[in-house]
N, C-alpha and C positions, 0 to 999 in steps of 0.2 A: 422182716422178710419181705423181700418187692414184692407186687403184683405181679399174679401170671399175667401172659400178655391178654389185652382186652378186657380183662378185669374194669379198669379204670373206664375205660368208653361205656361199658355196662354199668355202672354205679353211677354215671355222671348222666348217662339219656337221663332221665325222668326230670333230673331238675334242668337240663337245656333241655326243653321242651322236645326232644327227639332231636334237635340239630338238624340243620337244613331244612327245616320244616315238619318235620318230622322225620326224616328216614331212620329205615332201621339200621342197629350197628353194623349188621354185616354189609347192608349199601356202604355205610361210613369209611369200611375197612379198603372194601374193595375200590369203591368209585375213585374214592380222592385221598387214601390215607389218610382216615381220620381228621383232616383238614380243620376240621372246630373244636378239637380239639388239641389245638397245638394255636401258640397264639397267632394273632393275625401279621402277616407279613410286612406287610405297609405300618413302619414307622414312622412315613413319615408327617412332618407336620402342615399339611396341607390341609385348607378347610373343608370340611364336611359339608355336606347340601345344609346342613342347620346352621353353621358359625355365619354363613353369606345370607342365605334367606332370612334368619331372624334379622339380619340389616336391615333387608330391603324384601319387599313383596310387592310383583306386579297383580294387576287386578284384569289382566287383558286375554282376550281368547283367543283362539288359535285362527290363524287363517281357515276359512270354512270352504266352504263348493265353489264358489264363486272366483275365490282364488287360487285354484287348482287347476292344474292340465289335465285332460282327457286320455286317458292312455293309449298308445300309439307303441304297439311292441314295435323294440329296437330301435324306440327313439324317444324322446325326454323323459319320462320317470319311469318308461316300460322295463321292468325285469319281476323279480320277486315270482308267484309261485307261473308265472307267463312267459319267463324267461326261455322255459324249454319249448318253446312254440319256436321259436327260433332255433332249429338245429342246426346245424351247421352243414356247409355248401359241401363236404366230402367228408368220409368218414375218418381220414388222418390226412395228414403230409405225409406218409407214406404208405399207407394202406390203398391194394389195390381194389379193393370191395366197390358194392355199387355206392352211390350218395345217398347219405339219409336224409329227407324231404323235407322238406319246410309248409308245415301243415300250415292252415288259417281256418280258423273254425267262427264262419260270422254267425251264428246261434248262439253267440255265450250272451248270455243273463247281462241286461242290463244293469249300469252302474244303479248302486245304493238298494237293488230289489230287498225286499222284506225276506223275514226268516218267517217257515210256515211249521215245521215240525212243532210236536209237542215234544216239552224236555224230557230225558231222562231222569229218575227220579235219584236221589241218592242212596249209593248199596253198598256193600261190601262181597258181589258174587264172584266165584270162581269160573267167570265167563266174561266174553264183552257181550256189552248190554246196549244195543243200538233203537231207535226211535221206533213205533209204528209205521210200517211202510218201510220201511229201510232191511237190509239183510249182510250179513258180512262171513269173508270166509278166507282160512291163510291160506297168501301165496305163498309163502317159503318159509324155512324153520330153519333154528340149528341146527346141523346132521347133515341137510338134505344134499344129496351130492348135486353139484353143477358142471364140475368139467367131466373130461372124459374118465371112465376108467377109474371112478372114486367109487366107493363102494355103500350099501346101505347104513343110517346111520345104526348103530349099534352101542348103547352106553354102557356098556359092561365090557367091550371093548375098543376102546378110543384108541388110532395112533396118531402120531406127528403125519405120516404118509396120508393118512384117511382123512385127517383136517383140512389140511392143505387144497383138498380138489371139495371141500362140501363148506357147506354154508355157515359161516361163522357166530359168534357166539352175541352179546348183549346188543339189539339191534337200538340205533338209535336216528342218527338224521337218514331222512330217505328222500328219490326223486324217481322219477319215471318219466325220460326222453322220449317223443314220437320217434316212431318206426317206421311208418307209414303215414299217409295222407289223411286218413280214414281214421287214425289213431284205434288201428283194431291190436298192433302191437307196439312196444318199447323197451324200454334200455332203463333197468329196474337198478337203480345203487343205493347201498344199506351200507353205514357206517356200522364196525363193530368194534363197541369202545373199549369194552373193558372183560374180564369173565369171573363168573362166582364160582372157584372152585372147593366149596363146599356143597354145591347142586351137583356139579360135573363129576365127581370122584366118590366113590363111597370110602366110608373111612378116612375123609381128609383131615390132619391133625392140624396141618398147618404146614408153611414151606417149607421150615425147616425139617419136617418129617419127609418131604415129596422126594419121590422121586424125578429122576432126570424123563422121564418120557412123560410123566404128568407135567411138569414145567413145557417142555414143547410141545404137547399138548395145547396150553392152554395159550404159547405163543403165538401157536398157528392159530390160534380161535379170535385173534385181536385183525385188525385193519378194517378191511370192507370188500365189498363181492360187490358184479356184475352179473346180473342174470335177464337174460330173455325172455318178455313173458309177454301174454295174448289175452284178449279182453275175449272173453266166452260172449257170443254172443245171444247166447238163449236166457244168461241169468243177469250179465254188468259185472262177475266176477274178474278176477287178474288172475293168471295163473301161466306156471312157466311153460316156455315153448319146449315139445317132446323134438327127439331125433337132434340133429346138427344142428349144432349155438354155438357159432363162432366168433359171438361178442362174448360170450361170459367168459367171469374173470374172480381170481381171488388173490387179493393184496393184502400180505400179509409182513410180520417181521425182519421177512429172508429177503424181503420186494426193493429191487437198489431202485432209491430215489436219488433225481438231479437235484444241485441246490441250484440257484438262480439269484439275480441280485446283487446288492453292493455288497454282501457279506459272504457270497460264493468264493471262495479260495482264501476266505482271511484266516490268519492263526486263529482265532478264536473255533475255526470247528474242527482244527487237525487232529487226526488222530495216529495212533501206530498203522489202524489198518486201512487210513486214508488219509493221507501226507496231502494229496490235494485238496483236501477241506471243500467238494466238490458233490460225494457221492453219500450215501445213506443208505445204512439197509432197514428199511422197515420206517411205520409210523406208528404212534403209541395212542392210545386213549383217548380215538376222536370221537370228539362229542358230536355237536351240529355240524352243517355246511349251509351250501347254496349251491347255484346252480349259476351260467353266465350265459349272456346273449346268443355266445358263440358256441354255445353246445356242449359246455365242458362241468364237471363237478368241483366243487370247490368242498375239502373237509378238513376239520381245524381239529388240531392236538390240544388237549385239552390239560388233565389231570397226568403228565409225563414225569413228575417230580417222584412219583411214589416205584418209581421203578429202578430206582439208583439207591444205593447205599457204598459208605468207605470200611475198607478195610484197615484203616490205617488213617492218624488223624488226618483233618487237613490244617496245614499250619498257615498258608497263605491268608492274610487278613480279607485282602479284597478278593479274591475266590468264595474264601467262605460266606463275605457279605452278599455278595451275588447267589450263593445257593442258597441263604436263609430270604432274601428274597423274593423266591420261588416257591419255597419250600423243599428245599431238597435236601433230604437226609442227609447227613454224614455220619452216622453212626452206623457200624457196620450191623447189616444184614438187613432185609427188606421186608415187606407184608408178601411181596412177588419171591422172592429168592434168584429170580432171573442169574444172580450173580456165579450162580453153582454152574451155572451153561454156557457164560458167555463174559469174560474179563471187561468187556464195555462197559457193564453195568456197575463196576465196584468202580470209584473215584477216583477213588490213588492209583486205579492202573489206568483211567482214560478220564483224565480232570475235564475236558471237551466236549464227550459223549452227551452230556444232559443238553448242552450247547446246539443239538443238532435236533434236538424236539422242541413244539410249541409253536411249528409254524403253519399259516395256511398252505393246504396243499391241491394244487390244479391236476387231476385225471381225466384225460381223454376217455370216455366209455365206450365210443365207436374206433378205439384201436386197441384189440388187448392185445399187440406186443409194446405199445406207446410207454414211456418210461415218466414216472408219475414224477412231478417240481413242487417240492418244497420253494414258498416264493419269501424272500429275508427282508423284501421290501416293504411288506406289509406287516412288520415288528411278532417280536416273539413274546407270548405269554401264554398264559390260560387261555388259548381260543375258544368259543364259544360257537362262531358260525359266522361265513360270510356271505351275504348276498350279491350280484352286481346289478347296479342301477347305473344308467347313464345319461349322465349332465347335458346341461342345454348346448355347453361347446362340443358334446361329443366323447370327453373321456370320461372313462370307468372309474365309477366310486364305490366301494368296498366300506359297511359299518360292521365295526368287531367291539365283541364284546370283552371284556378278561375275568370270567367267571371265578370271583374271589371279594370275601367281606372287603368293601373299602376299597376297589379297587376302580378302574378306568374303563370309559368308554374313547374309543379311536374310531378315525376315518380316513381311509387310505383313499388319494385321486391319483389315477394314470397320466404319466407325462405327455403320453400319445391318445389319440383317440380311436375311438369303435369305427370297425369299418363295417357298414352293413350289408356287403355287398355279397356276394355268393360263390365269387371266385377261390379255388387255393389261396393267391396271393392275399384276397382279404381274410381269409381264415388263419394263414400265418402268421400275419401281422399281429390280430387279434390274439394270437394263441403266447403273443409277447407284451400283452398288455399290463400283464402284472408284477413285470419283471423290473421297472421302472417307475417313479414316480415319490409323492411325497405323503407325508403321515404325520397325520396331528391327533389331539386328545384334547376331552371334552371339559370345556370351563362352564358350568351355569351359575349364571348370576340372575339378578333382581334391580328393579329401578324404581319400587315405589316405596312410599315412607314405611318405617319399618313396622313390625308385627309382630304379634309373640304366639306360638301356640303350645298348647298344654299338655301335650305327649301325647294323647288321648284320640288323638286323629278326628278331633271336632273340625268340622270344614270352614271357612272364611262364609261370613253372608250371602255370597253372591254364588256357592257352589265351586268354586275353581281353585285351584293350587298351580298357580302358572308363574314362567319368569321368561327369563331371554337368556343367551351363552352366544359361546365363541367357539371357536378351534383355534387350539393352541397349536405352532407348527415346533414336531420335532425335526423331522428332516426335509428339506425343500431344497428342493433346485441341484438334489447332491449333494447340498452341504448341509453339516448338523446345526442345528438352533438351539441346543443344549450346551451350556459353558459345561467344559471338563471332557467332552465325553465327544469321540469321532462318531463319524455315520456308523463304522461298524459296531460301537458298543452301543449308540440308541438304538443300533435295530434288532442288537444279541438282547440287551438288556433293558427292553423297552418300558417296562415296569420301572426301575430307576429313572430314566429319560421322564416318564409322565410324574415322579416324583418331584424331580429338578423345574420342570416345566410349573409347575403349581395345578394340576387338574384337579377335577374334583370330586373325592370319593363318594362310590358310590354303593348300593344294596345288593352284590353281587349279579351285577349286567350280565346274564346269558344272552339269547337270541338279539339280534338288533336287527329288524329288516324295514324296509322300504315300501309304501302302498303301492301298488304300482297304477291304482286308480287315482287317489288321492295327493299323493306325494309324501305322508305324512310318515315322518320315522317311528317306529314302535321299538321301546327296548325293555323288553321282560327281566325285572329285576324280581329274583324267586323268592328272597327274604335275607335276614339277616336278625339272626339272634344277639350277636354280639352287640348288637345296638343296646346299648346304656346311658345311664347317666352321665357318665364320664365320657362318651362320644358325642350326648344331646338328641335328640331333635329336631327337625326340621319341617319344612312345608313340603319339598316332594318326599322328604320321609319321615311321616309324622307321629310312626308309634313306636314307642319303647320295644324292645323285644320281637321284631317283627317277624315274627314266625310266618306270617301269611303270604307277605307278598305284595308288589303292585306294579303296576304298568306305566311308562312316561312315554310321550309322546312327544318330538319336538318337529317343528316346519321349518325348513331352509328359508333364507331370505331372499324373495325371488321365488320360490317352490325351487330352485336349482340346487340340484344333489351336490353340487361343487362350492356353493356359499360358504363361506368361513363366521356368519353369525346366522342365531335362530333362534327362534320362541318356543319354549316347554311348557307343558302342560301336565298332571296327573291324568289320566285317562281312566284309572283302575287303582283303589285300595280294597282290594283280595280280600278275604275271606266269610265267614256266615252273614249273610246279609242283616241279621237282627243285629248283630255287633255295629255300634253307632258311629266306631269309625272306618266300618267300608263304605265304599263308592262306587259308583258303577257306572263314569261318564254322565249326571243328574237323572239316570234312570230310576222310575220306582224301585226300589229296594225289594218291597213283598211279592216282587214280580220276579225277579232276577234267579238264574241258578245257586246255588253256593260253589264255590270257586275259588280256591287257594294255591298257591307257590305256583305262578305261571313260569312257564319253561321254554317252550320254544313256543314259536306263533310261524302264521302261514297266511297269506289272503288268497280268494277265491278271485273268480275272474268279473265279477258283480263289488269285487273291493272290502268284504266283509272281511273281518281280523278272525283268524281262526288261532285257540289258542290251547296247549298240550300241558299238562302239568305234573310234577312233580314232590309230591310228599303230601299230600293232601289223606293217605289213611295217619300219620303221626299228628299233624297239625288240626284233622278236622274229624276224622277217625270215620273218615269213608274215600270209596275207592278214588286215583288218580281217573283221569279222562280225559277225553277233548269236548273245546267249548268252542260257541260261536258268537262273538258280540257285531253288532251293526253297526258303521261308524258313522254312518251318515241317515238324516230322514229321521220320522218320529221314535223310530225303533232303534234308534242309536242307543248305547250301551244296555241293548235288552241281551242278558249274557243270556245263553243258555246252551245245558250239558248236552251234550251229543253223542258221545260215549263213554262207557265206563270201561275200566281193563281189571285183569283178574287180583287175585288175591297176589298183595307183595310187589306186583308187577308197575314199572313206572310206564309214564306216557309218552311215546316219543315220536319225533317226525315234526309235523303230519305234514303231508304233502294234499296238497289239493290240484288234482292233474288239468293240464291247462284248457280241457273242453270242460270242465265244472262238472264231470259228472260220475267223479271217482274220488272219496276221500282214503289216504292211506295213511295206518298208521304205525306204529314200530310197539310192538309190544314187549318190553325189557323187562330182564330179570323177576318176569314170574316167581311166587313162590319164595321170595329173598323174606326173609325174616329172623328171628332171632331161635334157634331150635332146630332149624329148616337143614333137612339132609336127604339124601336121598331114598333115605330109609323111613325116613320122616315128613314128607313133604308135606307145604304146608298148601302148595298149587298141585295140580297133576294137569294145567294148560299146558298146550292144546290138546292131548288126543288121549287123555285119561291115565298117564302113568307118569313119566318123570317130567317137569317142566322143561320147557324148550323154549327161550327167544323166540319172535316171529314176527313178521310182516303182516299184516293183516289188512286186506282192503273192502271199503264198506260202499256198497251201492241202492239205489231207490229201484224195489221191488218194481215198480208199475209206474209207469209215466204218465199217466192220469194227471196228476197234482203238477206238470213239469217236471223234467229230465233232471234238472240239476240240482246237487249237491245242500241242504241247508233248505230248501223252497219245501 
């Protein structure tokens, strides 16, 4: 007799250490369709960080202070969490509003200042648990209405109409644009990636029990909102602006996006109900983003496979190799069921549809009638989140991650470059910057005589696990550098391109962002259980089973975000500091927070790595949080916890606002565990009864100690 469904995911957690670090099965189900367990996508035989480094091991350190630039927003390595200091010179190309202002805040915290707070301790409470001195309180939850005419949130009665105007469901990447000069108000955007409709629904048996108004329910609960919101000024709280907000916005499944790029009008994204391979409705399951010079948002499609299934085989050999892939079903019926609502979603009736997810996508937040671009230029996969930093010539460089065992980090550079200027016309240009250009993926190699190590994550004598790489180019100049394959299939099918190409796999690369003090790339890779024997080994990833997690850092050559070679480093081996193979940048160990599955990260305007995590109650069996480590000065890799989020709930964000003196963070799927129903909950975050998503922003009581953020 088969297993009921999830049976299998249930019997198999405990010996994969919880998967993905731990999470629970219902994250597994929901987030990524069970993704670990189904085997790993990438067949192919490209070397592993361990086949190359056991060759070869450099012994060298990273470029330090000395050979850094100074940050200068809107010009050499200025973007990352500063980027929004640069808003942009009008509020659309077409919008007749007033302009949003271009604050400068010369008070931010000197480069490399120390961290002052005492840590939080490690918990598992059904609260956030923020520092002494510090205080925190939500600005927005699911439910909450934002546009007009939506009505209070109400879980015993949810409609598709009442979703659609109120604030959507598992918050994840977040940013807050000035509004003003004074940065007393801003332009609040919250990715909402995915939904647990075992929280949302009482009695939920599963899709194929739902009904059709549960399904658009939980369709309208997916994309991301705009909201208006206002720094209280008696407390340092955020909180939305009351009366007329005519920025806010909510983008959701029904939301037509443009495509852009060399793959805009190809056969590869035509459909019956769009012959012009042009338009999109809706974006699926975004994870992280970033933010751009030019005042725009950037939010990347992440886990988009888990929302297709066939009705009917596919017989096409290279179709089907293409959706295994990705991971994208073919077996009829879904974890979502979407298919009962919408013929897009079943294969055999739109073999294309999966074709038009997985991209970066650029939102205007200062025009909510502005029509949100999917960009093809910057390659389709697992997105994780893009930042922009801009190169010493002037064009925009984009690091992406492809959140999957074994997979690829990329680098997208603009053909044209950043116009700094404040005119329309430099804002148009700008606002075309992404639509253009070329895309490579990451080769790390090694040049010193070879070295062996022992799985065990023992570190080399001298403290370092460092090498040098390249970017490999998939598409330059317009034209493809992949034999077999045109521009439009490396940019549809980028993952195969970084196959063909030779890159080189990696620990599941989420966040990828740029110092904007330092220059120094950070890419939070959260773990990788699948690592074995039979995969090895390596120096940037050197333990078997890696449930925990760790951090790599590489510097451009030159410090120029547009280099096509650089030098890596470990920066971070994650988890309980007694365990002899974590690391913390040669910080004391017995000093350090505990700190596992890093997820996204963020720097402050003093250049500190701020960093969010992800699975850390399965892997370390206390709660998810944000951390802050010091990258530069005696206090370098002194990690420590900052906050704790409630029971169940992962960490996400965080955003650190560009005056240093607001950290925000996304509090997801509260309450997600194994048992967890509404009748049962296992959270009742925030407000004492059923869990709710939310925004949550944390400020320093008393200015006594300094104003900002971490001091």
């Amino acid at each position: 007799m088969p297993e009921p469904e999830g049976a299998q995911r249930r019997r198999l957690l405990p010996v994969l250490g919880g998967v993905h670090g731990g999470r629970s099965a219902m994250t597994c189900k929901y987030r990524c369709a069970d993704a670990c367990f189904h085997p790993v996508p990438n067949e192919s035989d490209n070397e592993y960080f361990g086949d190359m480094v056991n060759k070869a091991m450099s012994r060298r350190g990273l470029l330090r202070s000395g050979a850094v630039a100074a940050l200068v927003v809107g010009s050499g390595v200025g973007s990352g969490a500063l980027a929004a200091a640069a808003a942009p010179a009008s509020a659309s190309t077409t919008s007749s509003g007033p302009k949003p202002p271009n604050p400068s805040f010369p008070d931010l915290p000197e480069r490399g200042r120390p961290v002052g707070f005492r840590s939080v301790g490690d918990n598992t409470l059904d609260t956030i648990v923020v520092p002494n001195g510090y205080d925190w309180s939500v600005t927005v939850a699911w439910g909450d209405p934002i546009l007009p005419g939506a009505p209070e949130f109400d879980f015993d009665h949810q409609t598709e109409a009442a979703q659609l105007g109120q604030f959507g469901y598992n918050c994840d990447f977040v940013a807050i644009l000035p509004l003003d000069r004074g940065f007393t108000k801003g332009l609040l955007w919250v990715n909402h990636e995915y939904t647990n409709e075992e929280l949302m629904f009482r009695g939920w048996t599963g899709a194929a029990a739902a009904t059709v108004d549960q399904l658009l329910v939980s369709q309208a609960a997916h994309g991301g909102s705009v909201v208006e919101i206002e720094r209280v000024a008696e407390t340092g709280e955020w909180l939305p602006v009351g009366g007329r907000r005519r920025y806010n916005r909510r983008i959701h499944t029904k939301t037509q996006f443009a495509v852009t790029g060399p793959v805009a009008g190809s056969d590869l994204l035509k459909t019956s109900a769009d012959r012009t391979g042009t338009k999109v409705l809706g974006m699926l399951n975004n994870c992280a983003g970033g933010t751009t010079p030019w005042g725009t948002i950037l939010t990347a499609e992440e886990n988009f496979n888990q929302y297709f299934g066939a009705s009917a085989a596919i017989t096409d050999e290279t179709t089907a190799a293409r959706y295994a892939r990705y991971g994208i079903r073919t077996a009829a019926g879904t974890e979502r069921g979407w298919e009962k609502t919408d013929k897009r979603f079943d294969l055999a009736q739109e073999p294309n549809e999966p074709n038009r997810f997985g991209w970066i996508v650029e939102i205007d937040p200062f025009d909510a009638k502005s029509t949100p671009r999917k960009h093809t230029a910057l390659g389709r996969f697992k997105h994780e989140g893009a930042t922009i930093s801009i190169a010493e010539d002037g064009r925009a460089v984009a690091y992406l991650g492809d959140d999957e065992r074994f997979d690829y980090v990329y680098k997208f550079i603009s053909k044209n470059t950043f116009r700094p200027g404040t005119s329309k016309r430099d804002r148009d240009a700008n606002l075309r910057l992404l639509e253009e250009g070329d895309l490579y993926v990451a080769k790390f190699t090694g040049d010193s005589p070879a070295a062996e190590i022992d799985g065990t994550g023992t570190l080399p004598s001298d403290g370092e696990f460092d090498g040098t790489g390249r970017w490999l180019p998939l598409v330059v100049g317009g034209t493809s550098k992949v034999d077999g394959m045109s521009v439009e299939e490396v940019l549809t099918f980028t993952r195969l391109a970084g196959d063909k190409a030779g890159a080189t796999k990696m620990d599941r690369p989420e966040d990828v962002e740029r110092n904007p003090v330092t220059g120094t790339v950070v890419i939070a890779l959260t773990n990788n259980t699948a690592r074995n024997a039979s995969t090895g080994v390596e120096e940037p990833n050197p333990r078997l089973n890696n449930k925990w997690g760790h951090i790599v850092g590489i510097d451009e050559d030159g410090n120029d975000a547009a280099a096509l070679t650089f030098s890596w480093r470990i920066l971070v081996l994650a988890g309980n500091p007694s365990d002899p193979s974590t690391y913390y940048d040669g910080y004391d160990k017995s000093q350090v927070s505990h700190m596992s599955c890093p997820d996204n990260v963020a720097f402050d305007p003093a250049g500190r790595l701020w960093i969010s995590t992800d699975g850390m109650p399965g892997a370390s069996s206390i709660a998810d949080g944000l951390f802050v480590m010091p990258v530069e000065g005696d206090d370098k890799g002194h990690v420590r916890r900052f906050a704790s989020v409630p029971k169940g709930a992962e960490c996400c964000g965080p955003f650190i606002t560009p005056d240093g003196r607001t950290a925000t963070i996304a509090v997801q799927h509260p309450g997600e565990g194994s048992g967890a129903s509404p009748d049962t909950p296992i959270s009742t975050f925030p407000y004492g009864d059923q869990p709710r998503p939310s925004v949550v922003t944390v400020w320093r009581k008393s200015p006594a100690g300094g104003p900002f953020i971490g001091d």
